[in-house]
C-alpha positions as CSV (number, residue, x, y, z in Angstrom):
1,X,89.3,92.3,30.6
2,X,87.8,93.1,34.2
3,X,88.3,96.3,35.7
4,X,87.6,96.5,39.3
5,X,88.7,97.9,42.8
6,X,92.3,97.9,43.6
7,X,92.7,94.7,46.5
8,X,95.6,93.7,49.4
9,X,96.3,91.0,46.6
10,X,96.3,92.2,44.0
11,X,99.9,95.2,45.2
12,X,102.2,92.0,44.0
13,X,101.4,92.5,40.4
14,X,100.5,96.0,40.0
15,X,103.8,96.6,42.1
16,X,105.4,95.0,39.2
17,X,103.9,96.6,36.5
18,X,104.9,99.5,38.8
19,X,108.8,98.8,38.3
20,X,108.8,97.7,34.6
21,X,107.0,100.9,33.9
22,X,108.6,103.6,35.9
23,X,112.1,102.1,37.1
24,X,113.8,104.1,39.3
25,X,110.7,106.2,40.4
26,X,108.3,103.4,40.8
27,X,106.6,103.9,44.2
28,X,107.5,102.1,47.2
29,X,105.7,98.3,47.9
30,X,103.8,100.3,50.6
31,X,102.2,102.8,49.0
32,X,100.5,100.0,47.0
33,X,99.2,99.1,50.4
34,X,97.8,102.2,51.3
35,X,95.5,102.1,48.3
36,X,93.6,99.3,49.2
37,X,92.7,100.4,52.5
38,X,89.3,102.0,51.7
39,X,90.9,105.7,51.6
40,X,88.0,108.4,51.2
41,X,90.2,110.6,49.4
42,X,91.0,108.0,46.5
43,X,90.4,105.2,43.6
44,X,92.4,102.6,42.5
45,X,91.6,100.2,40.2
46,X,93.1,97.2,38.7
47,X,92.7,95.4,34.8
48,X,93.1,92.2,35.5
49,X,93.0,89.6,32.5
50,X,93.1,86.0,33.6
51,X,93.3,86.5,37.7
52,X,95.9,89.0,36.9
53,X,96.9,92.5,37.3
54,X,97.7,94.1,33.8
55,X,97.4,97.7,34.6
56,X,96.2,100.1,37.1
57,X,95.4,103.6,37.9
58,X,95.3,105.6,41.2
59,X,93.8,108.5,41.4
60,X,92.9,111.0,44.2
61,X,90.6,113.7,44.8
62,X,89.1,116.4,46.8
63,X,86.2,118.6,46.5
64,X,85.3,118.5,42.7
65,X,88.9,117.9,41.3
66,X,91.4,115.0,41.2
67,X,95.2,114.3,40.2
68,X,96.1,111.0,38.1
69,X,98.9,110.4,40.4
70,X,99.4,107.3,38.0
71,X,98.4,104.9,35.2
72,X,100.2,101.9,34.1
73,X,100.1,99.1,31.9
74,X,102.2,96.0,31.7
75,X,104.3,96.3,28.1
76,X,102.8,92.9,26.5
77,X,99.2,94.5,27.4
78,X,99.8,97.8,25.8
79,X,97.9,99.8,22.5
80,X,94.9,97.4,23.7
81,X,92.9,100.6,25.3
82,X,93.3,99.2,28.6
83,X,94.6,102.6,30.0
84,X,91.6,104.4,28.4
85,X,89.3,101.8,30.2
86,X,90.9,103.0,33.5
87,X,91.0,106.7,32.8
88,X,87.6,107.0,32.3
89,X,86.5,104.3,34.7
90,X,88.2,105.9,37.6
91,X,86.6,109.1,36.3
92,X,83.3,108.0,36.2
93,X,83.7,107.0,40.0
94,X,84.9,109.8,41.1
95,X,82.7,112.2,39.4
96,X,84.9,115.4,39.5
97,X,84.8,118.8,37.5
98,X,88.4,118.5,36.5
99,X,91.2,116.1,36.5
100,X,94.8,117.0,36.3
101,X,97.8,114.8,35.4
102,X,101.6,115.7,35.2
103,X,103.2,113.2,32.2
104,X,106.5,113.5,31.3
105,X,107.7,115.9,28.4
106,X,108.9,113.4,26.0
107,X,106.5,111.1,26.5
108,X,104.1,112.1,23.4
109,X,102.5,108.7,23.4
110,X,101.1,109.1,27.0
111,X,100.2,113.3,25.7
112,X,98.1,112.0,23.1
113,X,96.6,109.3,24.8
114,X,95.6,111.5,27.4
115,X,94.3,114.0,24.4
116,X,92.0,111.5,22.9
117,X,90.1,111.5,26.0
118,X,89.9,114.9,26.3
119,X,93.0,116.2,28.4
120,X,94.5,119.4,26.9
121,X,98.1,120.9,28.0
122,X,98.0,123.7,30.1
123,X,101.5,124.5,31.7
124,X,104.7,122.8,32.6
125,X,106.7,121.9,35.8
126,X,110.0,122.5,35.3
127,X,112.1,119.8,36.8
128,X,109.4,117.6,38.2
129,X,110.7,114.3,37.4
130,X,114.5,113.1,38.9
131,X,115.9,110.0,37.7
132,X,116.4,111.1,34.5
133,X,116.0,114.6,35.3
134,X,113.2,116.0,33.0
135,X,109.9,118.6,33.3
136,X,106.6,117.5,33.1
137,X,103.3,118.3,30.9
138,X,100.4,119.6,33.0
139,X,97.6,118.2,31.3
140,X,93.6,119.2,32.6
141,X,90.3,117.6,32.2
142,X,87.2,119.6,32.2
143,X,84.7,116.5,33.2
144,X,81.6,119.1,33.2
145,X,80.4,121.8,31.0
């Protein structure tokens, strides 16, 4: 498993991973785009397992903190750690104090993911996600002590 910069050629793939994993709230084909253009205000990454995209996180930052504005993994390549890889990965590229995520309420599997490496909950935002409506976790990351 290689984890490596986000590229232009890769946003086929990881746009469908996108759509298999959040449906009616995946992001557009565009915004895909946007991350490979070298951004100084963001990572992406890509797994890729035999040439191709199995997962993927972007993540964006400013000053010392950052936002997990999202992490997926394509079902058949799931409970292999591959998310971890590129939670911590993107983290150790971007260095910051603290990283935040929002995750949806009822997904505990995602919580507890994101609790094994070190996330705790620290608030709710009511109404955050549409299509189902539903709130969402707030979740923190202290990266330094």
């Amino acid at each position: 498993m290689l984890i490596r910069k986000m590229k232009r050629g890769d946003v086929p793939g990881v746009y469908e991973i996108e759509r298999e994993c959040f449906m009616s709230e995946a992001w557009a084909i565009e915004d895909f785009y946007a991350l490979t253009e070298d951004l100084p205000y963001c990572a992406a990454l890509v797994a890729e397992e035999d040439g191709k995209p199995v997962g993927y996180i972007a993540m964006s930052f400013a000053a010392d903190e950052a936002d997990i504005a999202s992490v997926a993994v394509s079902g058949e390549y799931r409970r292999q750690g591959i998310a971890k890889r590129l939670i911590s990965e993107a983290i150790g590229i971007v260095k910051p104090a603290r990283v935040f995520l929002e995750v949806r309420a009822s997904n505990t599997a995602a919580q507890e993911l994101y609790k094994s490496l070190g996330f705790r909950y620290i608030g709710v935002r009511r109404g955050y996600y549409t299509n189902p409506p539903e709130d969402a976790a707030v979740m923190r990351k202290d990266c330094v002590e």
